[in-house]
N, C-alpha and C positions, 0 to 999 in steps of 0.2 A: 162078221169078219170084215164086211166092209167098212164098216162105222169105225175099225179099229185101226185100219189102213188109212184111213183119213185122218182121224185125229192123230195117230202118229207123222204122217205128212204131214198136217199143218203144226206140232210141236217142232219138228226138225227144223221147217222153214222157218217160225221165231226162231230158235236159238244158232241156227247160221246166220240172220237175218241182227241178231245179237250181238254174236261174236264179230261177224264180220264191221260193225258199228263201231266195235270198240277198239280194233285197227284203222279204224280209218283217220284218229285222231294223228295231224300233221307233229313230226318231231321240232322241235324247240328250233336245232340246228336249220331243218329245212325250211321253216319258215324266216326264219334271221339271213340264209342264203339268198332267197326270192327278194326277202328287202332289201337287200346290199345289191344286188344285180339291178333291182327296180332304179334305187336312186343313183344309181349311176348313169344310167340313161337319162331319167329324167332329171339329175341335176338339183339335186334333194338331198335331206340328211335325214336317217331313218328315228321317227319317232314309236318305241316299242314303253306299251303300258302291259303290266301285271295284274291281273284279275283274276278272280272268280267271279261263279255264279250266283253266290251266295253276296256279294259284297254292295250294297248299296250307294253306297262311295265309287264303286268304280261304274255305278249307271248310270251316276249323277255327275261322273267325269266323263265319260262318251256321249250324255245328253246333250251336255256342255260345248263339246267341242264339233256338235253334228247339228247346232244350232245351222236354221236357212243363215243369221247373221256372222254366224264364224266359221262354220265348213270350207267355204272356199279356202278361208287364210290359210286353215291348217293344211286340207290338199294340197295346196299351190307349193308348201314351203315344205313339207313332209311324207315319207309313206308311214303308214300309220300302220302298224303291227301292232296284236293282241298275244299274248300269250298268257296260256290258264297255269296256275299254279295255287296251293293252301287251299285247295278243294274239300269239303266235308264227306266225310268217311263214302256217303251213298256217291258222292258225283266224283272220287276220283279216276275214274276213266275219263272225265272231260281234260284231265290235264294234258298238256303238250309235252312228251319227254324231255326231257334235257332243260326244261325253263325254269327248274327249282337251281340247278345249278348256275343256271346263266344271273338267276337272282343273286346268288349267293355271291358267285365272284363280282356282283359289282355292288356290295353292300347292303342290300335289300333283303335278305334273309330274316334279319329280326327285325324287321319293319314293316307297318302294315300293307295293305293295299287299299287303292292303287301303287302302286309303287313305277316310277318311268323314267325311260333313259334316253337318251339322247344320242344319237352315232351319228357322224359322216357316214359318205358313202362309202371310206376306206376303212372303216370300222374302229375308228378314232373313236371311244367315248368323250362327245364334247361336254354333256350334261347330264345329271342325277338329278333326282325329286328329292334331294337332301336340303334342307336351307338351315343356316346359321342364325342364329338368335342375331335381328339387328344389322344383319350382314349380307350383303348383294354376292353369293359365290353361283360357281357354273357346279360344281362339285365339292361334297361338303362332308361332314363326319355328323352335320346336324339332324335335325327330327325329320320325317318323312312331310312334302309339301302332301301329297297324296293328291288327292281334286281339291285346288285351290279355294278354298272358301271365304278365309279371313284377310283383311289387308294386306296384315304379315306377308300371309301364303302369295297372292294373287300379284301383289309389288315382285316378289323372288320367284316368281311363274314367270312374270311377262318379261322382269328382266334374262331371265335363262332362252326364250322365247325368240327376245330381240338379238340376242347375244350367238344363233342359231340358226337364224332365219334372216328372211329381205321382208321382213312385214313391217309397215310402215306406223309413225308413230298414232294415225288415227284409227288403225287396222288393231294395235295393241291397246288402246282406250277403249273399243269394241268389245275385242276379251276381257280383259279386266273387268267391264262393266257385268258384262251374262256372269262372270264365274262369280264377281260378287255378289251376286244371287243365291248363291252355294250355302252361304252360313246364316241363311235366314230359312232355308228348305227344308 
């Protein structure tokens, strides 16, 4: 009887211990809140990337930008928000409610990931991970930059970047240089 009171206690505890895990993922909204309030104090424009778990591309764009040689840039000029969204069938509980939509109204929907946006602190979209074939835009109808890799991408990265930010032109020769590491990885 006892053995039976125990392994029922310790079932109950995983599966509250479960449940309660799988509330505790932050809403899309309230994370995109905390970063509008953040850069406003701090005088910032919120930089928000689209990820999974699953996504290579997006580890290889956080690797990126959490280099010792480029973290400060990106700190100093940004608050950096994540948000999960295109999760596979087992990890959809990692996703953040509301961030498939948030994707979607700003064109990211049928685009892969990473996928990243750019806001003021007034929640101005200054910039999209969209680039134009050939073409320097802040926002665009073109293919997904995603984690810069290629010339192409990494030239229409730093200019979205410079175009955003107070980082200086040897601060943006820094990134350029780590992210073109990207397309040989």
């Amino acid at each position: 009887m006892k053995l039976k009171k125990l392994i029922l206690t310790i079932l109950t505890i995983i599966i509250s211990t479960y449940t309660f895990a799988q509330e505790d993922v932050a809403t899309a909204e309230s994370i995109m809140n905390n970063a509008f309030d953040k850069a406003k104090v701090e005088n910032k424009n919120v930089f928000v990337i689209f990820h999974a778990s699953w996504c290579g591309w997006c580890k290889k764009m956080d690797a990126s930008m959490n280099l010792t040689s480029t973290n400060d840039m990106f700190e100093s000029n940004y608050v950096i928000e994540h948000l999960v969204v295109k999760e596979s069938k087992n990890n959809k509980h990692l996703e953040n409610p509301g961030a498939a939509e948030i994707l979607s109204e700003n064109g990211g929907d049928k685009s892969g990931i990473p996928y990243w946006l750019i806001f003021d602190s007034n929640r101005t979209l200054l910039a999209d991970s969209k680039m134009l074939k050939d073409e320097m835009t802040l926002k665009g109808k073109g293919s997904n930059i995603g984690c810069p890799g290629t010339e192409a991408e990494v030239e229409a990265f730093n200019y979205k970047l410079k175009e955003t930010s107070n980082l200086s032109e040897a601060d943006l020769k820094i990134i350029a240089e780590e992210f073109r590491k990207n397309s040989s990885n």
